[in-house]
LOMILO-264902 format. One record per atom (N, C-alpha, C): x, y, z. Coordinates in pm, whole numbers, plus 50000, padded with zeros to 5 digits. Layout:
N
XYZ;...
end
This chain:
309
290491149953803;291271162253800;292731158953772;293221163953702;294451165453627;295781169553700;296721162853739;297931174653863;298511180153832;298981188853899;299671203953850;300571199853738;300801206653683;301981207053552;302991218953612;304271219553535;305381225553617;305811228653464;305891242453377;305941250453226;306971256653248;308141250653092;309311258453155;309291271253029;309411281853055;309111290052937;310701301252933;310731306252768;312181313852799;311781329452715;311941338552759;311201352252753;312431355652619;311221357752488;312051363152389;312731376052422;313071382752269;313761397452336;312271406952305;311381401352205;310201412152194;309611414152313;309451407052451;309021410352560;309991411952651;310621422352631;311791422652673;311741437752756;311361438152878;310781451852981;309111446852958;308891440252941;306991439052909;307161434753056;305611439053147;305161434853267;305071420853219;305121415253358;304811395253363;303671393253365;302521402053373;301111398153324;300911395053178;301561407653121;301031409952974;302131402552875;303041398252921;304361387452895;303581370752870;303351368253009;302551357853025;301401349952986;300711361652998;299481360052880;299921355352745;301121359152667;301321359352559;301711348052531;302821345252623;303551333452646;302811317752625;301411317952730;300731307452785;299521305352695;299311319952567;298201322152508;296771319752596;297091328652697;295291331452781;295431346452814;294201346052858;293981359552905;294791368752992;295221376852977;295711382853084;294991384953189;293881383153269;293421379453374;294071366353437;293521355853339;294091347053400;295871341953409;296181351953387;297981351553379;298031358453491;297301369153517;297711378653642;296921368153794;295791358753748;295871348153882;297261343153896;297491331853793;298781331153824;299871333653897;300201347453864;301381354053911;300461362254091;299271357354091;298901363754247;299321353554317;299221337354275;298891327454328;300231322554363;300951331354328;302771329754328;303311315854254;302771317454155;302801299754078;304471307853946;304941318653954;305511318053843;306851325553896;308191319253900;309581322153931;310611320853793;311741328153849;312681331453774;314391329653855;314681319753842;316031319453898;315741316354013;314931310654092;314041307354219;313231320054281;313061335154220;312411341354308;310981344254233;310051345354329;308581342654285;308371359754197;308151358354104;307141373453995;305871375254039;306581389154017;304881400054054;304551399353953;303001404853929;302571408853804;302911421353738;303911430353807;304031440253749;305371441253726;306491431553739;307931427253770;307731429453575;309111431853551;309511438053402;310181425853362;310291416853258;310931408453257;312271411453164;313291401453231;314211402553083;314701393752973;314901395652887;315031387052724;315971378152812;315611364852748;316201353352730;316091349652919;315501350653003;315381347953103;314721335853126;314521324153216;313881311153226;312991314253289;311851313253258;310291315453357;310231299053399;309321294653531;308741283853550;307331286453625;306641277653519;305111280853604;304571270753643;303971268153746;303241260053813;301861260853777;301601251453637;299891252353669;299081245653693;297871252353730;297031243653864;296371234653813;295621227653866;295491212353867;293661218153739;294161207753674;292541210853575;291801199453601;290571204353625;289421194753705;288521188953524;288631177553555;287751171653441;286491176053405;285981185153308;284571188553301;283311178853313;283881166353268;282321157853265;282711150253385;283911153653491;283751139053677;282721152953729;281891140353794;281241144753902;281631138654021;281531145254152;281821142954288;280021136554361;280181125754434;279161115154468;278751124154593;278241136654628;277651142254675;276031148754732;276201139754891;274371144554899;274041155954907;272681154254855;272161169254888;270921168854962;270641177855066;269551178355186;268151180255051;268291185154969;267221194354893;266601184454801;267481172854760;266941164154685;265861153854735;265011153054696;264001142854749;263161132954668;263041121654717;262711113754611;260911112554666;260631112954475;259211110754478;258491095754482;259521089754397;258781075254353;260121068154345;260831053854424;261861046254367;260991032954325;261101030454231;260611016754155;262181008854112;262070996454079;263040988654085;263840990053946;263180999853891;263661004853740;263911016553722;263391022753825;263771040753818;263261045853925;263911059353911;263721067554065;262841086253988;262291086754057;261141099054038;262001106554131;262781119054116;263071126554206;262701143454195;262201147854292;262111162954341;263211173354282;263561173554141;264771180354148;264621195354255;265331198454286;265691214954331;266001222854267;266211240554270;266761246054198;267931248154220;269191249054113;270451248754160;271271235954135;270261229654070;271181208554067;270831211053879;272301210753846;272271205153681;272181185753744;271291181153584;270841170553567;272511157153559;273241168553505;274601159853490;275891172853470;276671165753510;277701174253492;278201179653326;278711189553270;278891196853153;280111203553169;280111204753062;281781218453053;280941229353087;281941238353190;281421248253239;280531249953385;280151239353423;279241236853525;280311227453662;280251234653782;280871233453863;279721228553966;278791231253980;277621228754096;277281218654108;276151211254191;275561201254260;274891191354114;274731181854106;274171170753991;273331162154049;272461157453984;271651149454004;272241138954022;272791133753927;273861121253915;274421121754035;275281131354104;276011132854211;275251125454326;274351132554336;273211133554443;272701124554452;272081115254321;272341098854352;273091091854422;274071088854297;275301085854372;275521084354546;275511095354569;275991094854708;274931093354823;273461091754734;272411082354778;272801065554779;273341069054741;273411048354746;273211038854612;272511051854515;271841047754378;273081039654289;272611028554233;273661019354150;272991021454000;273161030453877;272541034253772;273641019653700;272681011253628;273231006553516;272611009553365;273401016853319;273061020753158;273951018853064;273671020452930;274751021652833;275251034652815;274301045752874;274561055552841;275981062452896;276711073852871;278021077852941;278191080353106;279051078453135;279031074753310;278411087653340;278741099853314;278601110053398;277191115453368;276441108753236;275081111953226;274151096353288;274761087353375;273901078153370;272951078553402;271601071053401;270331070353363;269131084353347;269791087653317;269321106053279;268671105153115;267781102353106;266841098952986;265761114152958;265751128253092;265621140353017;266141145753114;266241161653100;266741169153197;265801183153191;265971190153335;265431201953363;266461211453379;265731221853341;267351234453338;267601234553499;268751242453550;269471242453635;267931250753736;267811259453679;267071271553717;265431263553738;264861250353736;263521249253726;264111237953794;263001241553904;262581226653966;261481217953918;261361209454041;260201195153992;260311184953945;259371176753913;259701158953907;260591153453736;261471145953811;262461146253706;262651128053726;262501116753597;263011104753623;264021099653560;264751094753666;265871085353660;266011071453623;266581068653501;266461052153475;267961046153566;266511032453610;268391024953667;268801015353621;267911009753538;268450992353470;268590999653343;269280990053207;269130994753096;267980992353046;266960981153066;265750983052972;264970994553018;264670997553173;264381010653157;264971025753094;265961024753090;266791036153028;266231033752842;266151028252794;265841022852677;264621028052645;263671019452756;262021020752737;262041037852693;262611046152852;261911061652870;262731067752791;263801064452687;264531073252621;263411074052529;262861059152472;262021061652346;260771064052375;259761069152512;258991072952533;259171088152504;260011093352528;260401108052553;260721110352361;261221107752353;261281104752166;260211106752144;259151095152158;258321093652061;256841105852117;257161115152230;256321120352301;255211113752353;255031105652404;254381095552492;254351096952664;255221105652692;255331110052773;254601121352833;253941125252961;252801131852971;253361146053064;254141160052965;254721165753108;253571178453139;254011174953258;252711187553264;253631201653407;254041214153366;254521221453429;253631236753472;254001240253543;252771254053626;253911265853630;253521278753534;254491288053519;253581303853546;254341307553638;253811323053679;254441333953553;253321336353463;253771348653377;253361362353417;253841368353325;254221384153387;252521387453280;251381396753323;250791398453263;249651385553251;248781391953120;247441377953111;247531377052973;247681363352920;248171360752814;246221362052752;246271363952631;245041364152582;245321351252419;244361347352401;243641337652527;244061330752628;242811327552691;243581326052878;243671309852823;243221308352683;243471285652681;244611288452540;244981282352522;245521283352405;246891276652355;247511274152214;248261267152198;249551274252142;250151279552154;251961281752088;252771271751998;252321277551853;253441266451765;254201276651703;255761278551757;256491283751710;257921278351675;258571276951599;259701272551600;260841279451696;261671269451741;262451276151878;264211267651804;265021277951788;266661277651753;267471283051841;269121289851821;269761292251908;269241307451841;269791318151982;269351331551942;270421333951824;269981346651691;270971351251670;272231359751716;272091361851834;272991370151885;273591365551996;273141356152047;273591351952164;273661338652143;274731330952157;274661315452142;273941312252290;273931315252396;273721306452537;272171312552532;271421317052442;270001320652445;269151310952338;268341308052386;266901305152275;266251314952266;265641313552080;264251323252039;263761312351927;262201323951901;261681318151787;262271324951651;262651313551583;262871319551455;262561312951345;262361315551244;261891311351095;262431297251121;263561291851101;264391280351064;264411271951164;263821273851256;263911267151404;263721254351400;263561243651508;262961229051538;261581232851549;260131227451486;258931228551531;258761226951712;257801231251773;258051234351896;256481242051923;255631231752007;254771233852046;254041228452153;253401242352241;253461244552369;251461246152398;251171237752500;249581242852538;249661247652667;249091256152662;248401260152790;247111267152841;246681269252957;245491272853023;245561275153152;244901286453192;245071297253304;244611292753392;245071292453496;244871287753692;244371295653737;244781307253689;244531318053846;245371333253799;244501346153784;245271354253761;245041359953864;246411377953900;246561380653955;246711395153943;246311395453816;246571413453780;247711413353657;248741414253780;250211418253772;250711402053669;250301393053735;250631378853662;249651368453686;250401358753678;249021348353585;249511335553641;249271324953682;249061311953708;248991306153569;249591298853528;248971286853386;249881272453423;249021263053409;249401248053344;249781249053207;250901242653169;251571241353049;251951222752984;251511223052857;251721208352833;252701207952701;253561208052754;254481202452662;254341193452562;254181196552411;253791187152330;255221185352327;256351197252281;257291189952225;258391195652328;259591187752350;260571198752475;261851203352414;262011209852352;262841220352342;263461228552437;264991227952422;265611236752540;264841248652566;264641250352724;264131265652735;262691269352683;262301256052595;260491260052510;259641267152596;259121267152734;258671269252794;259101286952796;260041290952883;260481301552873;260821311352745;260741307952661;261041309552479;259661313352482;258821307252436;257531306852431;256711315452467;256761318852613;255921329652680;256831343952639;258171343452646;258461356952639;258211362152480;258151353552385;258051359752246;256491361552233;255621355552355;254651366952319;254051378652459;255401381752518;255711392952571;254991388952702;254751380552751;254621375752866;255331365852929;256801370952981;257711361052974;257991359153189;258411345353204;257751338453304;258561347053452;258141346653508;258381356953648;259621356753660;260711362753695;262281360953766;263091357453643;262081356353501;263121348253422;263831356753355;265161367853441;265641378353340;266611374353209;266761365853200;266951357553077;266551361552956;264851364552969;264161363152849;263271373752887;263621386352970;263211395852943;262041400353054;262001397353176;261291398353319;261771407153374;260691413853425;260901424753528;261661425653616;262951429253655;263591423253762;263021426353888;262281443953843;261281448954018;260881438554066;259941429553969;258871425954039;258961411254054;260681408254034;260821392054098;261281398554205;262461405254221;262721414254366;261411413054466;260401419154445;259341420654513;258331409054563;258971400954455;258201386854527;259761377454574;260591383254570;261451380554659;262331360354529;262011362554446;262651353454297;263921359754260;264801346054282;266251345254213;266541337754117;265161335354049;265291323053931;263731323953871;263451317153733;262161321353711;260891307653774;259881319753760;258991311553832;258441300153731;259121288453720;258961272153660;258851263453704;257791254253687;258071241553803;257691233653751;257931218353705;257681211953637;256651199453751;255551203453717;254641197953797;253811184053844;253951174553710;253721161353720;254061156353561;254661144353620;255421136853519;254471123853508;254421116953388;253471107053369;253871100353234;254191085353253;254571077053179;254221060253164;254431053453086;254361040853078;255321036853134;254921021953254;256321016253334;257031009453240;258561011353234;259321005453164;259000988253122;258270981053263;258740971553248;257230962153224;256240970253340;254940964253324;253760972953198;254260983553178;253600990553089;252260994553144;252310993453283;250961003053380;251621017353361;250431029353383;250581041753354;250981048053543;251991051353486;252641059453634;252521071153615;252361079353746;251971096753720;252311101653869;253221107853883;254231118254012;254231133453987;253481135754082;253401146254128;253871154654228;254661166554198;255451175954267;255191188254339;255501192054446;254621203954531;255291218054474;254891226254492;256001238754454;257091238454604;257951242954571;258991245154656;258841260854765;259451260354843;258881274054931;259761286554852;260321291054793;260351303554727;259411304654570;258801293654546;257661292954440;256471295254524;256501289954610;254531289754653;254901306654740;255921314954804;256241322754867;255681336454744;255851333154641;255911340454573;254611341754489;253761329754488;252621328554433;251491340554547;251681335554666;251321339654778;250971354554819;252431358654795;252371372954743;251491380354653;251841372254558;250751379354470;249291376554452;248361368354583;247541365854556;247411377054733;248521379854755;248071387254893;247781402954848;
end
C-alpha cells in the first residue's frame, strides 16, 4: 500500500463560485462521488481551514488534498481462514476445500479473502516461477463456487499440473443444482463461450467464441430442479454456468445468468448452487493417479435438502 500523498492544487477562475465537490472532481479528474468522500473525510483545506462539499470556492485560491493511501491491487495479506480446509498435502502440492467467498489470488478490484493468503498464513512455503501473488495456483474456481482446488508447491509440480490442465488430462468432475430438467437427462453441450456482448464482466455463447464443451448426467430430480454431475472437457471462465443458462436451465442462486431469485431465497442461496466435486490427476512427481474428493458445504447440501423435502 502506497502512503498518503499531500496535492497542491490552485482553483482557476472557470471554477470560480463552483461547489468543492464539483470543483474537485474536475480538478483531480474523478468522480464526483469520490471527490465528495474526500471532502467528508476532511482530507481537503484552504489557507488551513478544512472544505465542505458544498463550500463555493474562489479563483486563484490554494487547495491541499490529502490523498489516501492506495492499496496495491495484486499484495495480498497472509491471512487464516477457519473455512479453508485441506483435503490432501503431498510434498508437491496441497488439495484444498476452497469455500465460497475466497478468490484463488488476489486481482484488481478484489479486496476479500485468497487462497494464496490463506496459505500463507498456514505456514505454506509455495516455490514457483510463477508471479508472487498467483503462486502455485495452476487453476482457479470463481469466487462464488466452492470445492477441491490444487495447489502446486515446488516448481516441477507447478510445471507438471500447469501442463496437465493444458493438455486436459486432468479429470474435473463438479455437481450443479439446475433450475428445471434439462432434456436429455445425459448429454453433451458444445458451444462456444466469449465475453458477453453487452456486458464485459459476463460470459455467453456466441458464434466466435473459444470451443467449449461440457458433459453431463442427472443425479436426482426434484420437480422444481435437478441434481447433475458435470465433466468438464474444456474450462472456460464461468463454462459451467454459461452452459446451463443458454439452454434455459441456468444453475440455482446463479442471478448472474438468469435464476430465479424466489427460489434461491426459498432455499435460502446467496450464490449459485456449484460445487466442484472431485479433482483427479497425475502426481507431479511419481505419475500415480490421485483423485480428492469434496463434501458439499452446509448452505449447498441445506439447500439440496429442501428440495428433496
Amino acid at each position: 500500500m502506497t502512503e498518503a500523498e499531500m496535492v497542491r492544487l490552485s482553483v482557476p477562475e472557470e471554477l470560480e463560485g463552483v461547489r468543492a465537490d464539483a470543483a474537485l472532481a474536475t480538478l483531480l479528474k474523478v468522480s464526483r462521488s469520490a471527490a465528495a468522500s474526500l471532502l467528508a473525510g476532511k482530507r481537503v483545506s484552504s489557507a488551513g481551514k478544512v472544505i465542505g462539499k458544498s463550500s463555493k470556492l474562489t479563483a486563484h485560491s490554494e487547495l491541499e488534498v490529502s490523498m489516501p493511501p492506495v492499496r496495491d491491487p495484486l499484495a495480498f495479506d497472509a491471512e487464516p481462514s477457519a473455512d479453508l480446509h485441506i483435503l490432501l498435502d503431498d510434498e508437491a502440492f496441497v488439495v484444498i476445500d476452497k469455500p465460497v467467498g475466497v478468490a484463488a489470488h488476489p486481482s484488481p478490484g478484489w479486496v476479500g479473502p485468497t487462497v494464496v493468503g490463506a496459505l500463507a498464513a498456514a505456514g505454506y512455503r509455495i516455490s514457483t516461477s510463477g508471479a508472487a501473488e498467483r503462486a502455485g495456483i495452476v487453476h482457479r474456481l470463481d469466487v462464488g463456487t466452492s470445492g477441491a482446488m490444487v495447489v502446486a508447491k515446488t516448481e516441477q509440480a507447478y510445471t507438471a499440473l500447469k501442463r496437465a490442465f493444458k493438455e486436459r488430462t486432468v479429470q474435473k468432475i463438479y455437481h450443479t443444482v439446475v433450475q428445471g430438467m434439462p432434456d436429455p437427462l445425459r448429454g453433451t453441450i458444445d458451444a462456444p463461450i466469449g465475453r458477453h456482448p453487452g456486458h464485459d464482466w459476463k460470459f455467453a455463447v456466441i458464434e466466435d467464441g473459444r470451443p467449449s464443451v461440457t458433459h453431463y448426467e442427472m443425479l436426482e430430480a426434484f420437480g422444481r430442479a435437478s441434481l447433475l454431475e458435470v465433466h468438464l472437457q474444456t474450462g472456460r471462465t464461468h463454462q459451467i454456468r454459461v452452459h446451463f443458462s443458454a439452454l434455459h436451465h441456468p444453475c440455482v442462486g446463479d442471478l448472474t445468468y438468469g435464476a430465479d431469485p424466489k427460489l434461491a431465497a426459498e432455499l435460502g442461496l446467496t450464490r449459485q448452487w456449484l460445487h466442484a466435486r472431485t479433482l483427479g490427476f497425475e502426481h507431479p512427481v511419481t505419475g500415480e493417479w490421485v483423485e480428492v474428493t469434496s463434501e458439499y458445504p452446509a448452505d449447498l447440501d441445506y439447500a439440496v435438502e429442501a428440495l428433496r423435502g
